[in-house]
TORMI-73423 format. One record per atom (N, C-alpha, C): x, y, z; residue in one letter. Coordinates in steps of 0.2 Angstrom, whole numbers, plus 5000, padded with zeros to 4 digits. Example, Ala and Ser with C-alpha at 12.3 -4.5 7.8 and 13.67 -1.06 7.14 Angstrom:
2
506649725039a506249785039a506649845039a506449895035s506849955036s506450005039s
# end
This chain:
403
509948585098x509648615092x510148665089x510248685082x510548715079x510248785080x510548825082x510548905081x510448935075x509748955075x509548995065x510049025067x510149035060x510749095054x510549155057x510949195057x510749255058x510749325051x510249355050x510349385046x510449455048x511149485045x511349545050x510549615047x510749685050x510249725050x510549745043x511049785041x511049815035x510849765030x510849705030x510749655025x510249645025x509849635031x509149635031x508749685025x508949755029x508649825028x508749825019x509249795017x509549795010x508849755005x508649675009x508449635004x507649635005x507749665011x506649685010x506649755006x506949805006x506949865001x507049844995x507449784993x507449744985x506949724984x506449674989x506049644986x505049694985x505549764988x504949844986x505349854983x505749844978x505849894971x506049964975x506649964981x506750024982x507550034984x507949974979x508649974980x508850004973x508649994967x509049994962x508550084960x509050124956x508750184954x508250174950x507750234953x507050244951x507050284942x507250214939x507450264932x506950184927x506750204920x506550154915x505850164916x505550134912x504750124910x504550124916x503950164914x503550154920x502650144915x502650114911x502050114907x501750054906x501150024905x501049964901x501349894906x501649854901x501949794904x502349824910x502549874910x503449864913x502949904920x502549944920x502149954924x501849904927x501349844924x501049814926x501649744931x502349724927x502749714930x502949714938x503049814938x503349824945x502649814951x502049824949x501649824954x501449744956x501549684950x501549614952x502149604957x502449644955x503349634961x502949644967x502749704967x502449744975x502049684976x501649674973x500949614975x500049664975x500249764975x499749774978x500149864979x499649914975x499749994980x499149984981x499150024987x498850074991x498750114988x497750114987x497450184984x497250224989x497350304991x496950344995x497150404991x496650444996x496350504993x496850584995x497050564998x497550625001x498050664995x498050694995x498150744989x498650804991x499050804996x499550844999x500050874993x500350814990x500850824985x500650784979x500350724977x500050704975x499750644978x499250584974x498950534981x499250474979x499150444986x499850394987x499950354981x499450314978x499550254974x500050284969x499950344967x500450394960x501250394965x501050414971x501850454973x502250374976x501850304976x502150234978x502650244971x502150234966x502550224958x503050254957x502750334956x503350384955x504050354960x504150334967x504650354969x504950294968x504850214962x505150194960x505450184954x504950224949x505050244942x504850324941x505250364941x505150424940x504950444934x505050394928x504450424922x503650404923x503650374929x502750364928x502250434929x501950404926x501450484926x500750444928x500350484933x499750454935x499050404927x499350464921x498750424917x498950334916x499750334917x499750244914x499350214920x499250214926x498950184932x498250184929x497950234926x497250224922x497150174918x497650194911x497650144907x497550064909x497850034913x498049964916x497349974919x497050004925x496349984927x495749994923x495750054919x495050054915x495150054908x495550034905x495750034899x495949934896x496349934899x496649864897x496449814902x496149834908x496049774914x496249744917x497049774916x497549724918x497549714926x497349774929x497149784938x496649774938x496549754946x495749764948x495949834954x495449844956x495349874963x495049834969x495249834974x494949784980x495149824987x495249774990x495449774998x496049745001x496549745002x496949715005x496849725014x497149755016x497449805023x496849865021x496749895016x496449955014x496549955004x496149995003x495949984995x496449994991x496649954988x497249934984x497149924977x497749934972x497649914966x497949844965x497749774962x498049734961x498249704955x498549644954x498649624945x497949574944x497649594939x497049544939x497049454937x497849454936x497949384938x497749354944x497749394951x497649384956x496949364956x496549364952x495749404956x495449334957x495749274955x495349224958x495549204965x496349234969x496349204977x495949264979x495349304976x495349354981x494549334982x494349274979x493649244979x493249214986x493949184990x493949174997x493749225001x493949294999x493849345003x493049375002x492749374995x492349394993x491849354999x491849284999x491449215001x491449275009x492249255012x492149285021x491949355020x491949405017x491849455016x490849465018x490449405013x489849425015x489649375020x489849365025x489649325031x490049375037x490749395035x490849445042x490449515041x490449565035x490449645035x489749615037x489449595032x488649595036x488549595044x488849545047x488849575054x489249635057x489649635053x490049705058x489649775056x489549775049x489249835048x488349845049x487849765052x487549775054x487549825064x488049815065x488149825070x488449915071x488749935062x488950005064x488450045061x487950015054x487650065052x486650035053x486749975056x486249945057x485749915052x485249885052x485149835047x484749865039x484749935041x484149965035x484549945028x485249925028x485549905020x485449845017x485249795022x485149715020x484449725016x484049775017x483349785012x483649805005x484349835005x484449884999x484849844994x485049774997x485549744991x485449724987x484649694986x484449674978x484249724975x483849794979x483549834975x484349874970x484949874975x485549914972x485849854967x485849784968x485949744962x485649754956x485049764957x484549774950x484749814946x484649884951x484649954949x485449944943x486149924945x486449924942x486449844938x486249814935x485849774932x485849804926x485249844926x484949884923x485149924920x485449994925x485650054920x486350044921x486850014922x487349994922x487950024925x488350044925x488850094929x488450144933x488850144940x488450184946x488650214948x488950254952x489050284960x488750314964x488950334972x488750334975x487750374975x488050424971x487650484967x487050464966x486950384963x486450364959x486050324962x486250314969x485750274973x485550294978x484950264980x484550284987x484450364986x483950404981x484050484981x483550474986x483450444989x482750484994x482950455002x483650435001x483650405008x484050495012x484150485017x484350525022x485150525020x485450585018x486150585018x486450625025x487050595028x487650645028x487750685028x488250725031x488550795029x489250785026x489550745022x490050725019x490650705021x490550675028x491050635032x491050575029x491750555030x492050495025x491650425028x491350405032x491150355033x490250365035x489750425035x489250425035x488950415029x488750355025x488450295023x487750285024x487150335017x486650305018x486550225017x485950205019x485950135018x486050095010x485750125004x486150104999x486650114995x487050175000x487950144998x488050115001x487850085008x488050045013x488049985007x487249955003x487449905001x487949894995x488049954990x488449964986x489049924988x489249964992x489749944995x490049864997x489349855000x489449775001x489449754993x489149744991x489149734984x489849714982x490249764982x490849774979x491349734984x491249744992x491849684995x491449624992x491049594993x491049544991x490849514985x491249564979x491449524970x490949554969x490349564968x489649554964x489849614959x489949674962x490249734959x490949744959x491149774954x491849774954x491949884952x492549904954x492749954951x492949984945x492350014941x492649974934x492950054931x492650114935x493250194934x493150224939x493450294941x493450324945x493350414942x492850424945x492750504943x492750564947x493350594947x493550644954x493750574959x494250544959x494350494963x493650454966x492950474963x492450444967x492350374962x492150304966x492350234963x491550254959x491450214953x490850204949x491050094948x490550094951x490550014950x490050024945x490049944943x490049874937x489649834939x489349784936x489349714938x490149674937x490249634941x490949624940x490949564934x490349534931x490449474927x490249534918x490349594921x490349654914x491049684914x491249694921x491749734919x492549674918x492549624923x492949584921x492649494919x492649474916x492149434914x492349374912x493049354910x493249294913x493449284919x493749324921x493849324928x493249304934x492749324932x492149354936x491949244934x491949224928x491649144926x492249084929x492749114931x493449054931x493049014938x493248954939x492948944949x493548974951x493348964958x493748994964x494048934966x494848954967x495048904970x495048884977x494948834979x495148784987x495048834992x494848834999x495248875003x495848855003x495948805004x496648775007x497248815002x497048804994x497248824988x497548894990x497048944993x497249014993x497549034997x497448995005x497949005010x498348995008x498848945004x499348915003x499848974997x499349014994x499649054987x499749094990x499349144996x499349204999x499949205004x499949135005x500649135010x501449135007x501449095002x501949094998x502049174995x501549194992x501449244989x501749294993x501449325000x501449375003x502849355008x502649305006x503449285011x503949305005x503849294998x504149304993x504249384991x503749394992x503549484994x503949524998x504349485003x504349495011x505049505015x505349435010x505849405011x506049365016x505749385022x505549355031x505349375032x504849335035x504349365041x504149315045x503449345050x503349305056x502549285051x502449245055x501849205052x501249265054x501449315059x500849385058x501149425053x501549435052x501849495045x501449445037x501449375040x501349345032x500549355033x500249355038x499249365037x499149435036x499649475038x499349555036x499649565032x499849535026x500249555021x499649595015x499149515014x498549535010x498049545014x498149525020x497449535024x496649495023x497049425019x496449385019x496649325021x497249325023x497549225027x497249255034x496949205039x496949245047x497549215050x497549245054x498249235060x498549165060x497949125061x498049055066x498249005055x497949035052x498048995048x498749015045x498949085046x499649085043x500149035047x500049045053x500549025059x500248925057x499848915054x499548845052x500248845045x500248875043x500548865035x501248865037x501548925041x502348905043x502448845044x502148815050x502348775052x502348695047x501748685045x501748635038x502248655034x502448725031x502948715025x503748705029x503848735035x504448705039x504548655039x504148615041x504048545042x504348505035x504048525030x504248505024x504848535021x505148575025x505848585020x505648635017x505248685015x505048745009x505248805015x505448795021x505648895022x506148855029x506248905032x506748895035x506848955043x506948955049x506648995052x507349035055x507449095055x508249135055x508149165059x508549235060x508449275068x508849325062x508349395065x508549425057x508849505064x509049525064x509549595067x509149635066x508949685073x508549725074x509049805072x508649865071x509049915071x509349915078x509149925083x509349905091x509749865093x509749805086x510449745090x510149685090x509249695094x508949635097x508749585089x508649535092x508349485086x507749435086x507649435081x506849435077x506749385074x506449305078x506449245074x505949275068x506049245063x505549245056x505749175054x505149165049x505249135041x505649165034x505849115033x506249135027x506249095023x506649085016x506649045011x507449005012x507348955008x508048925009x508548975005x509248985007x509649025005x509549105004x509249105012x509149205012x509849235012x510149205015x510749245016x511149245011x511149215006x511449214999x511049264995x510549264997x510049304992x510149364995x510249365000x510449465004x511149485000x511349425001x512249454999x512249474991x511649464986x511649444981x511349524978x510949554984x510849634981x511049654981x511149714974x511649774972x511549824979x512149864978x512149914984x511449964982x511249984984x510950044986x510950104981x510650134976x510650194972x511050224976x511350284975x511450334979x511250414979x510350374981x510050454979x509450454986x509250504985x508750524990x508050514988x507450494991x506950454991x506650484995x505850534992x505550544996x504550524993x504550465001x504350415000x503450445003x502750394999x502150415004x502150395010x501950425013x501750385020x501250325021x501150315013x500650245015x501150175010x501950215009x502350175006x502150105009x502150035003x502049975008x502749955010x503349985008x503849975013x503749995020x503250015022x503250075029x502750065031x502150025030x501449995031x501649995037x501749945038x501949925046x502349945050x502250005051x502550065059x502850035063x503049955065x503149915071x503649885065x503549885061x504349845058x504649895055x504349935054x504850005049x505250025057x505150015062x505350045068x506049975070x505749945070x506149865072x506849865065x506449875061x507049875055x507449925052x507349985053x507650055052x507850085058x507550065062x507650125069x507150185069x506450185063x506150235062x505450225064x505250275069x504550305074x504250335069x503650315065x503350355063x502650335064x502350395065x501750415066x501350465061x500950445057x500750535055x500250555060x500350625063x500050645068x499450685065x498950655064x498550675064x497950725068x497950665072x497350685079x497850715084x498450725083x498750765089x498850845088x498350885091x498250955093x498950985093x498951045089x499751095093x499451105099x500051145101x500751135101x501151075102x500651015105x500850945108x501250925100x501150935093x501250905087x502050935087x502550885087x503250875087x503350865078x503050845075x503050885067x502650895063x502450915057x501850945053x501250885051x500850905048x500150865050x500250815048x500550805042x500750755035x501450755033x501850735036x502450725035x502850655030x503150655023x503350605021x503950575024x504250495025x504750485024x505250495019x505850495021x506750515016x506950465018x507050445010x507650395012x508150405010x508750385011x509450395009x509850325006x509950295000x510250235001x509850175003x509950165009x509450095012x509350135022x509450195023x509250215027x508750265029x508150275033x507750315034x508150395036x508150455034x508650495038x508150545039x507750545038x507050595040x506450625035x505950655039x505450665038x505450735033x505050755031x505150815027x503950825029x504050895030x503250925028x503150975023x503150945018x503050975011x502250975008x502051015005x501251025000x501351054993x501051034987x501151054982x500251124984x500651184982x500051224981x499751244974x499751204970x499751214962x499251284960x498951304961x498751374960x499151444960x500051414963x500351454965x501051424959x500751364959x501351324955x501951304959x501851294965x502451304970x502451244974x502951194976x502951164979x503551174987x502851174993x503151234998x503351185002x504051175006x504551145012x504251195015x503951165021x503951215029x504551185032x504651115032x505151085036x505351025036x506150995035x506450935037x506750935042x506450865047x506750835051x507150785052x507950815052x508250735052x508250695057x508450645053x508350595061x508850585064x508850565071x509550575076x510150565074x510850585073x511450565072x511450565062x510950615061x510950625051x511350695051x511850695049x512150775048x511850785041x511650865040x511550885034x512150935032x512550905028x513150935023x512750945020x513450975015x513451015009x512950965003x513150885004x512950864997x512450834998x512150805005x511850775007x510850835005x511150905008x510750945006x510450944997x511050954994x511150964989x510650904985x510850844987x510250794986x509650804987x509250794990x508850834993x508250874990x508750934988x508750994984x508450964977x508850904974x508650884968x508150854969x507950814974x507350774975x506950814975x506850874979x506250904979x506150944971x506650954968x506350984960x505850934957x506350864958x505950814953x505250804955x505150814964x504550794964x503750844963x504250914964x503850974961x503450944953x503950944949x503750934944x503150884941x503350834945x502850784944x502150794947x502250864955x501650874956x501250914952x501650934947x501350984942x501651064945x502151074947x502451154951x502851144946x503151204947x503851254942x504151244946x504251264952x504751304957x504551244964x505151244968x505151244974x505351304980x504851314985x504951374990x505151344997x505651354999x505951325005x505751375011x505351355018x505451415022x506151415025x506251485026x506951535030x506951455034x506451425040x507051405045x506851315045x506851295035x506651215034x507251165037x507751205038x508151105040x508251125047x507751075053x507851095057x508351025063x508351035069x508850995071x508750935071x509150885072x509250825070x508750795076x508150735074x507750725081x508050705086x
# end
């Protein structure tokens, strides 16, 4: 049997950052088409709520187009429709081209959360989803605000859910509701056949249909992978079905299995398309600027390949208590080129107008020179700016030693 090809590590690290829109500078339109563009490239941001510097889905954009300004991501969702909002791995923006493979999900959606979430918040919600169907029926745009006022609330924890936001919510994993704005970050759902309405009348394709797009879709996205990197891509193919599709499309000649170079040296059977290593040789070199990236960057999603493929541990330490905590609560990744070179704990304090560096941690064998600083230095003005700061304040003792 012939020995896959092997795809070295820098070429690797080169052509999966190309295919995230984070090799060539982060300069051009970031608006309308040319926006909606780069996020069909990605396939998919990561929406959350964390607001350190600014929140992620804005600082994904921003760190590959630096004219984007949070209102075009508006535009596109609640102005032109050209996004939806959903679920992937976690709540995402997507191109609403998408929105008929995501019908399968909608389908598995109300046969699994129904069990799982009768099992977390118990069954008082299953009474609530026609009454919360109707209710927005009726008076139309909702949020959580407007339902269930007599039921028993919470104390503002992110997952205590009286029963009619429980079914809200299910409402909206599976399609019935859609996102149709967000007020203070909080979702106000829709009927989805009001707010996107061909889309909501098209049929759903095949399973087989969607297995088949979401595989192709997510490997194209990817460049290689293993048949679990292609089910957790979107998070609606399961395991057994991706490792189902490698192996049919192999069989057929459409992909090709390589051994792709670890940052460590080891090697990593994947899938791939015919002519990867043409296609690695074929990206331009690396901007030669500094990248500071969100932590929920989807280049960085998977902490087990960003570590396999960079050389880079990361963790946001959240639930680890000082002094145990070896860096700040919320630490971004740096990148340099096409390498990880450290972490930086930075917070926009905008009442002060000031965007405060407590500390950058390089990562092992990264020297900070004169220019490499200096870069750096630039990055952080630009990303003051966009979080709405004047100034950058660096502490007395921010570049600290190499990890």
């Amino acid at each position: 049997m012939t020995a896959p090809a092997v795809l070295g590590n820098q070429a690797a690290r080169r052509l999966f950052l190309d295919r995230h829109a984070l090799i060539e500078p982060p300069s051009g339109a970031a608006g309308g088409d040319d926006l909606l563009a780069l996020i069909r490239r990605l396939g998919f941001v990561q929406v959350d709520s964390v607001n350190t510097v600014e929140r992620a889905h804005h600082m994904i954009l921003w760190s590959r187009r630096q004219s984007y300004r949070p209102k075009n991501l508006a535009r596109l969702l609640e102005r032109d429709r050209t996004l939806f909002e959903h679920w992937t791995h976690d709540a995402s923006v997507i191109p609403m081209e998408f929105f008929g493979w995501w019908k399968l999900r909608f389908a598995r959606d109300a046969v699994r959360l129904k069990e799982r979430w009768t099992g977390w918040r118990g069954d008082t919600f299953h009474a609530k989803i026609d009454e919360v169907r109707a209710h927005v029926r009726a008076g139309g745009p909702v949020g959580t605000g407007d339902v269930g006022e007599n039921e028993t609330r919470g104390k503002g924890g992110w997952w205590e859910w009286h029963p009619s936001k429980t079914a809200l919510e299910y409402l909206w994993h599976t399609g019935e509701l859609s996102v149709c704005q967000r007020q203070n970050f909080a979702k106000i759902f829709d009927l989805t056949e009001r707010v996107h309405p061909d889309a909501h009348a098209t049929p759903a394709p095949t399973e087989a249909e969607t297995i088949d797009w979401a595989c192709n879709a997510a490997l194209d996205r990817l460049g290689f992978a293993t048949s679990g990197e292609i089910a957790a891509f979107w998070a609606t193919v399961r395991p057994e079905e991706a490792k189902a599709w490698c192996a049919a499309a192999r069989a057929r000649g459409e992909i090709v299995e390589i051994a792709v170079e670890c940052a460590d040296g080891a090697l990593r059977r994947c899938f791939a398309r015919h002519g990867v290593l043409a296609a690695s040789e074929a990206v331009a070199a690396p901007a030669n600027r500094i990248r500071i990236l969100s932590p929920f960057d989807p280049a960085l999603r998977d902490r087990n390949r960003a570590q396999r493929l960079f050389g880079f541990f990361y963790r946001i330490e959240i639930f680890v208590p000082e002094p145990k905590r070896q860096y700040g609560y919320y630490v971004f990744p740096v990148m340099e080129r096409d390498r990880i070179i450290g972490r930086i704990d930075v917070k926009a304090q905008r009442g002060e107008g000031v965007l405060v560096v407590r500390a950058f941690w390089p990562e092992r064998g990264v020297a900070m020179g004169s220019g490499r600083e200096a870069r750096l230095l630039a990055e952080l003005d630009r990303l003051a700016r966009f979080a709405g700061c004047e100034a950058v304040r660096v502490a007395p003792d921010w570049l600290r030693p190499a990890g």
